[in-house]
C-alpha positions as CSV (number, residue, x, y, z in Angstrom):
1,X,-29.6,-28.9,12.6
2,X,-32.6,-29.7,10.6
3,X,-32.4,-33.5,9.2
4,X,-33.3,-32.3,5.9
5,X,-30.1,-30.3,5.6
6,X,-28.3,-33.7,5.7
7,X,-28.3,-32.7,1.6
8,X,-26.1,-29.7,1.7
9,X,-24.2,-28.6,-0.4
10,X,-21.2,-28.9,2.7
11,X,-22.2,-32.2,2.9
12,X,-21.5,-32.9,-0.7
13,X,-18.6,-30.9,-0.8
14,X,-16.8,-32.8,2.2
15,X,-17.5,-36.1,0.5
16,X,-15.9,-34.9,-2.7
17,X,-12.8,-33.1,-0.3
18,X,-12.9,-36.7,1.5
19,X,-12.5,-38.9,-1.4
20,X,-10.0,-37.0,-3.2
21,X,-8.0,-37.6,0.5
22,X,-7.8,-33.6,0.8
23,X,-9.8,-33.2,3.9
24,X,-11.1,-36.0,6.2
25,X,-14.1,-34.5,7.4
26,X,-17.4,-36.1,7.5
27,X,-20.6,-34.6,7.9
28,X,-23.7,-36.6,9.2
29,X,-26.3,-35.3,10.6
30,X,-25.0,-31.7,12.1
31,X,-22.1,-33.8,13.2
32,X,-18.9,-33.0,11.6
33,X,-16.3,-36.5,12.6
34,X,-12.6,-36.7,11.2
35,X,-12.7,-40.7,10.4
36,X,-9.2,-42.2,11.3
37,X,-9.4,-43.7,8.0
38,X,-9.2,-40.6,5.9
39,X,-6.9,-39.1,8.1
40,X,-4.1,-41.7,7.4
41,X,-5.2,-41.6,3.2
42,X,-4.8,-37.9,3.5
43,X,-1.4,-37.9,5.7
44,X,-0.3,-40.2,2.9
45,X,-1.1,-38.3,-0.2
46,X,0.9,-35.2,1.6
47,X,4.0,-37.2,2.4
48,X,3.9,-38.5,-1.4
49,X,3.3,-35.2,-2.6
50,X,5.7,-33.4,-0.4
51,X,8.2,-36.2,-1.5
52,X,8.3,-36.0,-5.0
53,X,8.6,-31.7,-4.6
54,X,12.2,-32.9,-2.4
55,X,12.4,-35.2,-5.3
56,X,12.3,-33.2,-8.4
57,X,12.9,-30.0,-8.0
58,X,16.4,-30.1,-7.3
59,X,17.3,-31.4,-10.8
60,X,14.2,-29.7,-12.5
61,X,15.8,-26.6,-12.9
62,X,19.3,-27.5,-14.7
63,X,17.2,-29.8,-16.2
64,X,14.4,-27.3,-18.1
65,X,14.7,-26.3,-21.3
66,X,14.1,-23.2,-20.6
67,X,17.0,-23.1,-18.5
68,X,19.4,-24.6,-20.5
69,X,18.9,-21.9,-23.3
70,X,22.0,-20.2,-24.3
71,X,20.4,-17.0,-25.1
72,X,19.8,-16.6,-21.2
73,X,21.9,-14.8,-19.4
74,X,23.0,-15.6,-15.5
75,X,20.4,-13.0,-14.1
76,X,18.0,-15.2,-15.8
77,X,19.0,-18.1,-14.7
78,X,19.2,-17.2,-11.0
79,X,15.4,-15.6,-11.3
80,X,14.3,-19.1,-13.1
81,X,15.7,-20.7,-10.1
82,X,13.8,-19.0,-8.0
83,X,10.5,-19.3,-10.0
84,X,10.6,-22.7,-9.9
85,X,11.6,-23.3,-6.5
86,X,8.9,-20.9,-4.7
87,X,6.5,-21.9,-7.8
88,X,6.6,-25.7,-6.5
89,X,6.8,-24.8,-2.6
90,X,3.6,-22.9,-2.8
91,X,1.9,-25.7,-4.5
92,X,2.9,-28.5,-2.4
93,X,2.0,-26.7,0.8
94,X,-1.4,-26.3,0.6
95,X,-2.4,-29.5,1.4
96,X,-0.4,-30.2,4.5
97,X,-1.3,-26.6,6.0
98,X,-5.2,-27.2,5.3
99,X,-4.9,-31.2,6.8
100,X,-3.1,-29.2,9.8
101,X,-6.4,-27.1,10.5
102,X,-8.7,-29.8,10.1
103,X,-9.4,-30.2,14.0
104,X,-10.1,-25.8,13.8
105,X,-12.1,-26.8,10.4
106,X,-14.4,-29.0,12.4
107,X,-14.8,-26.9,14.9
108,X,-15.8,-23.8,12.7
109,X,-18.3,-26.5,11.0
110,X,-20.1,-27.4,14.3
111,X,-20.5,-23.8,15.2
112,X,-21.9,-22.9,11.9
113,X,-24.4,-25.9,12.5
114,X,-25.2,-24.9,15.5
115,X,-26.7,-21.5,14.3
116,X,-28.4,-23.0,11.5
117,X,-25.9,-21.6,8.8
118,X,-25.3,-25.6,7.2
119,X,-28.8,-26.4,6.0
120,X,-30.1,-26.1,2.5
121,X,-31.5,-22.6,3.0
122,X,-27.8,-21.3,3.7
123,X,-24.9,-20.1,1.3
124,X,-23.7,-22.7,-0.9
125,X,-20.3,-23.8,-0.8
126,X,-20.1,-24.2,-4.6
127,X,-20.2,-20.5,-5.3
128,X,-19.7,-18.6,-8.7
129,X,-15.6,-18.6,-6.8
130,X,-15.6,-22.1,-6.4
131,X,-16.1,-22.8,-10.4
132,X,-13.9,-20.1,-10.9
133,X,-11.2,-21.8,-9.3
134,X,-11.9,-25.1,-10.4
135,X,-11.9,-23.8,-14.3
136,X,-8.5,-22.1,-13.4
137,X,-6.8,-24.9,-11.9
138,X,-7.7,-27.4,-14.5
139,X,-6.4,-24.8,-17.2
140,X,-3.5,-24.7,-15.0
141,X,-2.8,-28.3,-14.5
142,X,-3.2,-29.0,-18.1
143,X,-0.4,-26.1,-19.0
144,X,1.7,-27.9,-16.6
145,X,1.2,-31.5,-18.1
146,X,2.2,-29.8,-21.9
147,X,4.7,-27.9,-20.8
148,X,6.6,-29.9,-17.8
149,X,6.5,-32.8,-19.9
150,X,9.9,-32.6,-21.9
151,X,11.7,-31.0,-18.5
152,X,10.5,-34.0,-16.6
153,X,12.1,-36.7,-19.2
154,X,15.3,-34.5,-18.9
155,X,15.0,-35.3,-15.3
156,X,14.7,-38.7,-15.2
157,X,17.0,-39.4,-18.3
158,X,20.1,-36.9,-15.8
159,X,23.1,-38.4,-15.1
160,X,22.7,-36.7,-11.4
161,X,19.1,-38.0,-10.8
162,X,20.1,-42.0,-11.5
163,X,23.1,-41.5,-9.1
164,X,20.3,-41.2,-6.3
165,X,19.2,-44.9,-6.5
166,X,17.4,-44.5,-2.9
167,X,14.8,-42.1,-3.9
168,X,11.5,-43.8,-4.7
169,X,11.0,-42.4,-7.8
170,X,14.2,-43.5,-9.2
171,X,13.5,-47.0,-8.2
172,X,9.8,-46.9,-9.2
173,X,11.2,-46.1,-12.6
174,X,13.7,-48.8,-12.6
175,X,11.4,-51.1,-11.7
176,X,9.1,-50.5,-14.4
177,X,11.5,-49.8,-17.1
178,X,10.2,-46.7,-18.0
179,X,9.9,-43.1,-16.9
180,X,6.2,-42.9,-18.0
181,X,5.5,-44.1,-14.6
182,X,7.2,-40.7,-12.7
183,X,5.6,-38.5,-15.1
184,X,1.9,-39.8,-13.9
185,X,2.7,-39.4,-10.7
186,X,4.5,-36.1,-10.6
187,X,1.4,-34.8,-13.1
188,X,-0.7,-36.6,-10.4
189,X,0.6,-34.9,-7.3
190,X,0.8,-31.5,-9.7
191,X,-3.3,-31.7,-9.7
192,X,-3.8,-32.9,-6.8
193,X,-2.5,-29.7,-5.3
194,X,-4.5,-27.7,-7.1
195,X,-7.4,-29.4,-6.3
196,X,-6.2,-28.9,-2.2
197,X,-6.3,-25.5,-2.8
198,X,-9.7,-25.1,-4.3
199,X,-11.0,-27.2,-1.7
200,X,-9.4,-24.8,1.3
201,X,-10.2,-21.5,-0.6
202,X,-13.8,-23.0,-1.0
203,X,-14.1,-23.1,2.4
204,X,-12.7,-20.1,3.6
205,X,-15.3,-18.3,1.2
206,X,-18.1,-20.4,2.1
207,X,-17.7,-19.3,5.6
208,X,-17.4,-15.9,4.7
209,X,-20.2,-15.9,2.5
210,X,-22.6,-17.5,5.0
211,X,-21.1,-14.7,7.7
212,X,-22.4,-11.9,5.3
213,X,-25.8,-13.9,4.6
214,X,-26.8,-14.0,8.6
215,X,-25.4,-10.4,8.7
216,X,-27.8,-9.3,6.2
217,X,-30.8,-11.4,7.5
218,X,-29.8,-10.0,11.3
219,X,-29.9,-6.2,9.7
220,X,-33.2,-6.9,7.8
221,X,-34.1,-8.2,11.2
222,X,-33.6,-5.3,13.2
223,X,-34.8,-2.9,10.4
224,X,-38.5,-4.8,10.4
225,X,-39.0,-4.9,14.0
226,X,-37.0,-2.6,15.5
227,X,-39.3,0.2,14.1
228,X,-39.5,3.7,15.6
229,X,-41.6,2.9,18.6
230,X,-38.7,0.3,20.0
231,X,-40.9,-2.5,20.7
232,X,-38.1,-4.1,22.1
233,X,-37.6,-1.8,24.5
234,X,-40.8,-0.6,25.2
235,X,-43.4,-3.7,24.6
236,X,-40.7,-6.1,25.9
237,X,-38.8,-6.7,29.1
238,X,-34.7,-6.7,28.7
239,X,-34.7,-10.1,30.1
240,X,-36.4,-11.8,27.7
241,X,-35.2,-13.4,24.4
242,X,-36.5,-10.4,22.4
243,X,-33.6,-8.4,23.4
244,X,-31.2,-11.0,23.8
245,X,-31.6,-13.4,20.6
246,X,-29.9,-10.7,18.3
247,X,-27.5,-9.3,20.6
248,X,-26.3,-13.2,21.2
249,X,-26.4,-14.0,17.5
250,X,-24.1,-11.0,16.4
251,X,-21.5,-12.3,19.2
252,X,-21.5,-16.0,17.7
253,X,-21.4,-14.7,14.6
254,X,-18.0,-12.3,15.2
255,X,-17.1,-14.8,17.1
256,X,-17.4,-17.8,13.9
257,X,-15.6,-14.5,11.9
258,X,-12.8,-14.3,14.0
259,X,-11.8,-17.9,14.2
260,X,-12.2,-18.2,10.5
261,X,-9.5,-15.3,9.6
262,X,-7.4,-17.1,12.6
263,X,-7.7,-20.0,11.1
264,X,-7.2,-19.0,7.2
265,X,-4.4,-16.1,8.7
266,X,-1.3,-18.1,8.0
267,X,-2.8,-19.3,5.2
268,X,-3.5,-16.3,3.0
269,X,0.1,-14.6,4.5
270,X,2.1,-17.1,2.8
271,X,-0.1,-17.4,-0.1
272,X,-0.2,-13.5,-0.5
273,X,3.5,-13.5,0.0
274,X,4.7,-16.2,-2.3
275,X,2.3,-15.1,-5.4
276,X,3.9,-11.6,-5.4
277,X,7.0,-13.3,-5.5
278,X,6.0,-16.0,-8.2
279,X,4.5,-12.9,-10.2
280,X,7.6,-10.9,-9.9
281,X,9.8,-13.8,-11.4
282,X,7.4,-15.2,-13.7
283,X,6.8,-11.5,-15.4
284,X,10.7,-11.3,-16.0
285,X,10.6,-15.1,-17.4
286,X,7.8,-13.8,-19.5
287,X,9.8,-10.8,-20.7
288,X,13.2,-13.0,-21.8
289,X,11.1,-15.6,-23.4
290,X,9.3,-13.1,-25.1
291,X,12.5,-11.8,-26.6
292,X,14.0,-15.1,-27.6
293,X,10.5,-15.4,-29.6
294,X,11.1,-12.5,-31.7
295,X,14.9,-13.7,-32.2
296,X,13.9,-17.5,-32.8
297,X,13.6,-18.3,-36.8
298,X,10.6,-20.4,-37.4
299,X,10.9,-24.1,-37.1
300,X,10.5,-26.6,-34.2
301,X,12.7,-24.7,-31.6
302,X,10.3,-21.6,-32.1
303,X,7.4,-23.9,-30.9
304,X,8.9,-25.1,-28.3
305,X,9.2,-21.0,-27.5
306,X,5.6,-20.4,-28.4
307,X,4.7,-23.2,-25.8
308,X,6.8,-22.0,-22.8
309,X,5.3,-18.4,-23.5
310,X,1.6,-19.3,-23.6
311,X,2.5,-21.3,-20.2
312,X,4.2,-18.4,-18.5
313,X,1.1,-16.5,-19.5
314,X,-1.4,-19.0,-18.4
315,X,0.6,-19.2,-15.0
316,X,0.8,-15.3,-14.7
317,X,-3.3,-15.1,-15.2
318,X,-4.0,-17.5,-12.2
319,X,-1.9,-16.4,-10.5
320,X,-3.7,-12.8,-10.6
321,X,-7.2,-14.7,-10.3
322,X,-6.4,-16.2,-7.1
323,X,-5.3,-13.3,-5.8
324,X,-7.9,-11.0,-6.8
325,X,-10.6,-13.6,-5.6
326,X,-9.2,-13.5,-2.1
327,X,-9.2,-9.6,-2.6
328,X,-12.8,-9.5,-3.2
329,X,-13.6,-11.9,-0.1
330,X,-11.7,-9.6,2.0
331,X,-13.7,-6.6,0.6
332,X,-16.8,-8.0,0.7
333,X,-17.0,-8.5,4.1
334,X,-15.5,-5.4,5.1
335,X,-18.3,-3.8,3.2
336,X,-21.1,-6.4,5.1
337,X,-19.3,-5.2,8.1
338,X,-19.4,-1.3,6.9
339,X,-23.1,-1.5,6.3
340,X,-24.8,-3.2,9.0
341,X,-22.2,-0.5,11.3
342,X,-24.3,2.1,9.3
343,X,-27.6,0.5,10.1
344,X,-27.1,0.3,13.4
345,X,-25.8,4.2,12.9
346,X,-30.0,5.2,12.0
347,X,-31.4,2.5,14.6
348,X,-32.7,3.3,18.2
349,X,-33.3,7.4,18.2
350,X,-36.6,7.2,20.8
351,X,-38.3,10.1,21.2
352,X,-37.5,10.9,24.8
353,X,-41.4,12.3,25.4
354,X,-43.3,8.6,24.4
355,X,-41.2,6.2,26.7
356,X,-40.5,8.9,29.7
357,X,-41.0,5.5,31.9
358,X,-38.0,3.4,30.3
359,X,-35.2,5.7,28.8
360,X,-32.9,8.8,30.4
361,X,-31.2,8.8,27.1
362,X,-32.8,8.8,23.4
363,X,-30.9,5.5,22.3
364,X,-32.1,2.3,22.5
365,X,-30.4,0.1,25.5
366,X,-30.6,-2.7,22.4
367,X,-28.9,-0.8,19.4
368,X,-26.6,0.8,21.8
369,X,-25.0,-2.8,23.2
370,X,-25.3,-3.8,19.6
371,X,-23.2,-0.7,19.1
372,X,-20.4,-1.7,21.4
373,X,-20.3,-5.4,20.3
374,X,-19.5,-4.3,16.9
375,X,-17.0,-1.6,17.9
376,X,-14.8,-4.4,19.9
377,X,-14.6,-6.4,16.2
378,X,-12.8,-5.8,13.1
379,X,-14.4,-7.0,9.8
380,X,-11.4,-6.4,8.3
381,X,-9.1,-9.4,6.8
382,X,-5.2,-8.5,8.9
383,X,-3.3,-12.0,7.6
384,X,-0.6,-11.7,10.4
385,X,-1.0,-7.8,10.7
386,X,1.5,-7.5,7.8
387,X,-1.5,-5.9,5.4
388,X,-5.3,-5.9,4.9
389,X,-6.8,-8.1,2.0
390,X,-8.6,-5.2,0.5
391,X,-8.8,-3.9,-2.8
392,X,-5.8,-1.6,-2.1
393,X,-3.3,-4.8,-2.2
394,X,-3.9,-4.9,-6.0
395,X,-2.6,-1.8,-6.2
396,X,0.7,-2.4,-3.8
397,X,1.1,-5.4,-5.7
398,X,1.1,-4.0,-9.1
399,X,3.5,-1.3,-8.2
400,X,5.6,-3.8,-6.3
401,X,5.8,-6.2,-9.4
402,X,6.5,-3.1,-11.3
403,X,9.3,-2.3,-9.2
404,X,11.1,-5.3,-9.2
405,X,10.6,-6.2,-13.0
406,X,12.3,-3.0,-14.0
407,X,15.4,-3.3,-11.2
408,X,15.8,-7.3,-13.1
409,X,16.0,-6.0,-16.3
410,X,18.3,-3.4,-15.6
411,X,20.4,-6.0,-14.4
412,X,20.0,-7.8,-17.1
413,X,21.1,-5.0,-19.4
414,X,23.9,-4.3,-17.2
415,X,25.1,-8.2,-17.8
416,X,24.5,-7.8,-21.4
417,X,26.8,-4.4,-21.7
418,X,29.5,-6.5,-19.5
């Protein structure tokens, strides 16, 4: 790679990732290295985080306010539960999934570099996604610092939670007297996740996004010199780099895209997955707090409503962002992979009666490999063959949410006539 790229914006981004013991990667020079030292800050940060989730959540739910509402009914409870319990797990496992792939990170890196795709004339990795993110999650983390606040004093103030003197947060909070001290960490650890997950989804649409750029500049390739009088196939011999250089760069490059969606497969499943779910609890949370805030006379405890319902909304809306940014990663490259299929469609026709001396067919030996090399790929995104990340999956998940919201609150009407 070109010295001058040593300025990327990769290289900028990994230092960020780096420091903020996400991802231990370092770049230097078109060599991507995974420094021992970074490895153990980031193993630590995931046991911490990973800990206080085992920590808290047990006792968070009994302990909300929400939950402990008496205008809720069981249904509502049990849905809360699981809110909160897939709500939390999704968070905290960002982190150790991305650390897991940092080896296949690396790896996807050093191939990139290798064809050129790092340096300053290549996609940026601080996309118009990237700040879209970042804006959500710290929205996001500051609606869970307001509203988590008074369910994490609950917490720590719990007869149950001091009975567990062995847990580390318990005894960080003896030992300083005060429960301030768990609340900065939990809020800590809270953030921090968010931040893991920008940081992964960055990367997994930087690669995609640099795919689609090298796509584009192949096909405007072909389309300047592959003209109608197939220079490559009639000025040039097949064994030369003319023919090969863009038949070898489309393999690297399906090649790069199929170890990205391999490596990003588990990833966006359980992502996918768990955001339905969280949107098909959260909606019904929504709905009851909704109508305990038209049944709440004004006063203190109807702020306390207002407050939970602008954070259920505020979760709800990121929720959808995330997903529909994913969405539009998957559809854009189906749609990169769509047209340059069609471009190679209207490429390398010969006129049989010009080049009687090097064809028996009227298409190009070139296009037609190019052809078959593109046939054997999918640019489709499959996470774990279960569905395609496509634009359709907003509209299974809407109907799905749907669905489910209506079955809850018939059950919860059903309770209510019981």
């Amino acid at each position: 790679m070109d010295p001058k790229s040593r300025t990327c914006s990769v290289k900028v981004f990994l230092i960020i990732s780096r420091y903020l013991c996400i991802l231990p990667l370092k770049l230097d020079w078109g060599n991507v290295k995974i420094p021992i030292k970074w490895v153990i800050a980031s193993a630590t940060f995931c046991i911490i985080s990973f800990s206080i989730l085992l920590q808290l959540v047990p006792f968070f739910v009994a302990c909300s306010e929400w939950y402990k509402s008496p205008d809720n009914r069981s249904t509502d409870k049990i849905i809360f539960g699981c809110y909160i319990w897939i709500f939390f797990i999704q968070r905290y496992l960002w982190q150790p999934m991305g650390f897991l792939k940092t080896k296949k990170i690396r790896s996807l890196l050093e191939s990139m570099a290798n064809l050129g795709l790092l340096g300053k004339e290549s996609a940026s990795i601080f996309s118009p996604q990237f700040y879209i993110l970042s804006i959500g999650s710290v929205i996001n983390a500051c609606t869970m610092v307001t509203v988590i606040e008074k369910d994490l004093e609950n917490v720590f103030a719990s007869a149950d939670f001091k009975d567990w003197k062995i847990l580390p947060l318990n005894i960080l909070i003896q030992v300083t007297g005060t429960s301030i001290t768990g609340q900065i960490i939990a809020h800590w650890t809270n953030i921090h996740c968010d931040a893991a997950f920008t940081v992964f989804v960055s990367i997994f649409i930087f690669f995609h996004r640099s795919i689609r750029k090298a796509l584009g500049q192949l096909e405007f390739h072909l389309l300047r010199d592959h003209a109608v009088n197939c220079p490559y196939c009639d000025r040039k011999t097949f064994g030369r780099p003319y023919y090969k250089e863009p038949l070898t760069r489309l393999r690297q490059l399906l090649k790069i895209l199929r170890d990205v969606n391999e490596v990003a497969d588990q990833f966006i499943f359980i992502f996918v997955t768990s955001s339905i779910l969280i949107l098909i609890t959260a909606v019904h949370v929504l709905f009851v707090t909704l109508i305990r805030l038209s049944n709440v006379p004004a006063g203190e405890l109807q702020g306390v409503v207002v407050k939970q319902t602008a954070a259920m909304v505020v979760i709800v809306l990121c929720v959808i962002l995330k997903i529909v940014i994913l969405i539009e990663v998957g559809q854009d490259i189906k749609n990169a992979g769509d047209h340059f299929t069609s471009t190679l469609s209207e490429l390398g026709v010969v006129e049989m009666g010009n080049h009687p001396q090097f064809f028996g067919h009227s298409i190009c030996p070139l296009i037609k490999e190019l052809r078959q090399t593109v046939s054997l790929h999918t640019f489709e995104i499959h996470p774990s063959n279960f569905f395609s990340l496509d634009r359709k999956l907003i509209t299974t998940t809407i109907s799905t949410v749907v669905s489910f919201v209506i079955v809850f609150a018939q059950l919860r009407e059903s309770e209510r006539n019981a």
